[in-house]
C-alpha positions, -999 to 999 in steps of 0.1 A, spaced: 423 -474 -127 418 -450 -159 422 -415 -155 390 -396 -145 368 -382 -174 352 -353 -158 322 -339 -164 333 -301 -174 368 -292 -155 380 -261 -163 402 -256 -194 428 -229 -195 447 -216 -218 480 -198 -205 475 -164 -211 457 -164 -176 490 -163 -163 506 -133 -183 472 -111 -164 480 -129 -127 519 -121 -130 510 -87 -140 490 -79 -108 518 -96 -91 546 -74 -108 524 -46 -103 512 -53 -67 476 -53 -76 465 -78 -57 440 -57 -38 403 -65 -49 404 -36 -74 429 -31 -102 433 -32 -141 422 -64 -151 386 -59 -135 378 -31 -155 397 -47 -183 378 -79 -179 345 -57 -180 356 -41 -207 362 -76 -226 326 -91 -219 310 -55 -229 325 -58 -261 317 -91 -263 283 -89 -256 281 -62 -279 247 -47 -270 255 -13 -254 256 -32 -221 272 -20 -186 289 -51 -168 301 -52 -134 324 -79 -123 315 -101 -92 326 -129 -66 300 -154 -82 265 -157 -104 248 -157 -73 259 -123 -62 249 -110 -90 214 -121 -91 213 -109 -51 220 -73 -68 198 -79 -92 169 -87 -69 180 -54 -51 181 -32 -79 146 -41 -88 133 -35 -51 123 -65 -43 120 -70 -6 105 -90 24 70 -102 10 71 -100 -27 66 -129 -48 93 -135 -76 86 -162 -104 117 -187 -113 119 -215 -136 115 -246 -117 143 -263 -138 172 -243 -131 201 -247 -99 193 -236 -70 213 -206 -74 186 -192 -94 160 -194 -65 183 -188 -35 184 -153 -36 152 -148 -33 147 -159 -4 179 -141 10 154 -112 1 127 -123 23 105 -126 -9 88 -162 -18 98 -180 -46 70 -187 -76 84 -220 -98 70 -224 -133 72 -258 -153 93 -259 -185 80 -264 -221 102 -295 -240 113 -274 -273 139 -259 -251 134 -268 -216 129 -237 -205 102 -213 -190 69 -222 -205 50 -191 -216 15 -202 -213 25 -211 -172 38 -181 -170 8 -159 -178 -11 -187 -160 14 -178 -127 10 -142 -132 -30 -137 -138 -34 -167 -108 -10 -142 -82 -21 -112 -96 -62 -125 -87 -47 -128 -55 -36 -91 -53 6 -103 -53 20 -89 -88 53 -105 -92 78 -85 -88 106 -103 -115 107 -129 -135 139 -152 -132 143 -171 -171 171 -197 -174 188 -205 -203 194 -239 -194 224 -259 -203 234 -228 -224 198 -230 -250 184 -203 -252 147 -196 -238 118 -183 -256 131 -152 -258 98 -131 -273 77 -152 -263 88 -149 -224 94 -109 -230 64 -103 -246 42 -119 -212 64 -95 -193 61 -64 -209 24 -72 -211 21 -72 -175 53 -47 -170 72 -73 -148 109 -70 -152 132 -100 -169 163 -117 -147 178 -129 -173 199 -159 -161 227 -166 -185 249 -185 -161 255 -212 -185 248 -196 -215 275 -174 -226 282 -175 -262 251 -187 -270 231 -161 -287 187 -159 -301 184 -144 -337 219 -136 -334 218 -117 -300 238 -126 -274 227 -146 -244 228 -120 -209 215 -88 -231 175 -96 -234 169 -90 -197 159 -58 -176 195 -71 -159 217 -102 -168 238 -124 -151 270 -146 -161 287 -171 -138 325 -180 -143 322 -210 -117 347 -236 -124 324 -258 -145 313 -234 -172 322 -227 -206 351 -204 -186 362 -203 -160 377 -176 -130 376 -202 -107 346 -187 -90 333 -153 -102 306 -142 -122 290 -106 -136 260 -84 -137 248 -71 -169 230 -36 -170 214 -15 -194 222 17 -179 255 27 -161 237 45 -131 226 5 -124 259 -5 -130 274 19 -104 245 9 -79 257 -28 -78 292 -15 -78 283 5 -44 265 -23 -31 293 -50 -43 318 -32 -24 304 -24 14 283 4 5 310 30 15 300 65 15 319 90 0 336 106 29 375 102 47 363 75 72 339 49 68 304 61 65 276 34 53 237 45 47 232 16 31 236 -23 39 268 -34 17 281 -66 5 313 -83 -3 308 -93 -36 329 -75 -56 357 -94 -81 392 -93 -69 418 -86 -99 439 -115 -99 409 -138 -104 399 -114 -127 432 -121 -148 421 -152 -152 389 -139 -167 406 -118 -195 432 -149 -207 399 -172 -203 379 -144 -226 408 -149 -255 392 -183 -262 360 -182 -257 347 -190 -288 371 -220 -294 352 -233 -259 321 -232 -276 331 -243 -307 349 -273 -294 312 -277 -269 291 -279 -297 313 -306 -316 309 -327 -285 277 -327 -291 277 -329 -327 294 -363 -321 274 -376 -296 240 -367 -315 253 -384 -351 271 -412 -326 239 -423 -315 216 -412 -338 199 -444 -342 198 -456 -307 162 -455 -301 171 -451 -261 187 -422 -265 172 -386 -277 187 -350 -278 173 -318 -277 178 -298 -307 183 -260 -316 150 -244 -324 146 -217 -352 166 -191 -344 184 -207 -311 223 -215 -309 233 -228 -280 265 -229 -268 262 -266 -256 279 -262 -223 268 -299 -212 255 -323 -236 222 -338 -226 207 -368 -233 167 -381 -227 168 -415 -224 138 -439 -224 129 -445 -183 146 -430 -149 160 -468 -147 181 -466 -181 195 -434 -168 205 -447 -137 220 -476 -154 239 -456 -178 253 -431 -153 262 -460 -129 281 -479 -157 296 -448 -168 304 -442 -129 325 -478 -129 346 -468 -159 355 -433 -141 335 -415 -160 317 -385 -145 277 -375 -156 251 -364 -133 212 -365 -140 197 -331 -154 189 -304 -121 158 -318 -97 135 -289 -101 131 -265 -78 97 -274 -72 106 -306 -59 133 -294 -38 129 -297 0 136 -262 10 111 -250 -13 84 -276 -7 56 -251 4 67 -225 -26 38 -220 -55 41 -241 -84 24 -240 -118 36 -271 -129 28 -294 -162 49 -323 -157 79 -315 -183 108 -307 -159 98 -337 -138 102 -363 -167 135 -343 -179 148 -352 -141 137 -387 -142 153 -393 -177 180 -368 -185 216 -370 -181 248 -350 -186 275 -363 -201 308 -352 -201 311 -320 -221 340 -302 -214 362 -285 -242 396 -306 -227 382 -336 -239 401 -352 -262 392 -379 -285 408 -403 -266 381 -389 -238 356 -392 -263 361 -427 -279 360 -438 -238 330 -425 -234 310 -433 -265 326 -473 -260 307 -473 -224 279 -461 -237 277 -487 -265 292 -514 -241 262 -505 -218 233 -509 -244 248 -540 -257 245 -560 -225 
């Protein structure tokens, strides 16, 4: 059989090891240590925005804090892009609030703007303001980033801003995970890097930094034994995976430089295949292309692509069911358009990671072309 193309596997570089032998040396391998704040320290800086970040066990966490931070509690409504990963709706419910999807516009794939004045003036006639807005920047394109703030300032809603697959990509030359009220990165093994599983929230002010720290860590009271006033979680980073983190951080923009030419090549590959279409960068949008989409013309020629893809070892998976159509959120509110519904039925991933080599690459564009010619 051929070796496995994978989807996006993680892709180190071996100065992850010179930070994890270091904690080892040192005996750090308590969940605190040097390379956490050195790791926040790295994304600040990175991020370059006068940003606070605190380091986490996953995305997720961090938009659980998030949630928290902004008082959101059993009853409140929160309003989340419908085509996202569940991740992005789950912790609202952990909340006891109710989910609110919204539809996607097709420039970017994102939140669409007009739903989402539509969702707030329709819950806010039925005396539920929303309490947050969650806005994806799917597959590491950037939303509408005005556009989307503008609605929320307008109706003073704070801004989630979900940059789990989006960092390194940047709007009008801003970073990706500093337009939000709060922010959130994922380092899951899949993304453009990787701590294995980890993630970060992004702040604007270091009180709400040290808030999530508290929270992140048990919410221990300041006294000689263990005193809690406040419900704690686990969810803090531990500093071996945050070594990883800091070597990963060193080539960061390589990843995304080598993401983009994937998709470079795929786009001017197939250019003229009228099955196939990709999304392109707005005005203003750069995206840091951490999967490589593709529309193609029906739900049956994506099926049949990934399948003979699928027999030639080749890993893709169709673009995220919406939330909306989700079974666990079946009886959620939806303002819906039909755009995320069609992306589902015709979009698929293909394999994106920054590993790839071009012997990777030439397999995957010849089962492609094998496919259409039949």
């Amino acid at each position: 059989m051929k070796p496995k193309i994978w989807l996006s596997s993680p892709h180190m570089c071996g100065l992850e090891q010179t930070y994890i032998k270091e904690a080892f040396d040192t005996n750090w391998v308590a969940p605190l240590g040097p390379n956490v704040n050195g790791f926040e320290n790295d994304l600040q800086q990175y991020l370059n925005q006068d940003r606070h970040v605190a380091a986490l066990a996953s995305g997720t966490s961090a938009l659980h804090l998030s949630l928290i931070l902004l008082g959101v509690s059993q009853g409140d409504e929160v309003i989340c892009q419908s085509k996202t990963f569940s991740a992005s709706a789950n912790p609202i419910v952990y909340q006891g609030a109710t989910p609110v999807f919204v539809d996607s516009e097709k420039d970017t794939w994102n939140m669409c703007p007009t739903l989402l004045e539509e969702a707030i003036k329709s819950r806010m006639s039925d005396g539920k303001t929303p309490k947050a807005i969650i806005a994806v920047h799917l597959y590491g394109m950037p939303y509408k980033v005005e556009e989307i703030h503008s609605i929320a300032q307008k109706y003073n809603i704070p801004v989630i801003e979900d940059s789990a697959e989006s960092l390194g990509s940047h709007y009008k030359g801003q970073n990706c995970g500093t337009f939000g009220d709060l922010a959130i990165l994922s380092f899951n093994g899949n993304k453009i890097i990787t701590t294995s599983g980890g993630g970060a929230l992004v702040t604007k002010t270091i009180e709400d930094k040290e808030k999530a720290v508290f929270l992140s860590t048990q919410a221990r009271d300041k006294a000689p034994h263990y005193e809690h006033s406040h419900i704690g979680y686990n969810y803090r980073m531990s500093n071996i995976v945050a070594g990883i983190g800091r070597g990963q951080m060193t080539i960061l923009d390589s990843h995304v430089a080598k993401r983009r030419s994937n998709h470079e090549l795929y786009s001017k590959t197939f250019k003229d295949n009228e099955y196939m279409t990709f999304l392109k960068e707005p005005e203003g949008h750069f995206s840091n292309r951490w999967l490589s989409c593709v529309l193609l013309d029906s739900k049956k020629t994506r099926e049949g692509l990934r399948l003979a893809m699928e027999k030639e070892n080749i890993e893709s998976r169709p673009l995220w069911k919406p939330m909306h159509q989700q079974p666990v959120f079946k009886d959620a509110p939806s303002f819906l358009n039909g755009v995320s519904d069609d992306l589902f039925d015709r979009g698929l991933c293909l394999p994106s990671g920054s590993n790839l080599s071009n012997q990777d690459l030439d397999r995957v564009i010849s089962s492609i072309n094998m496919y259409f010619a039949v």
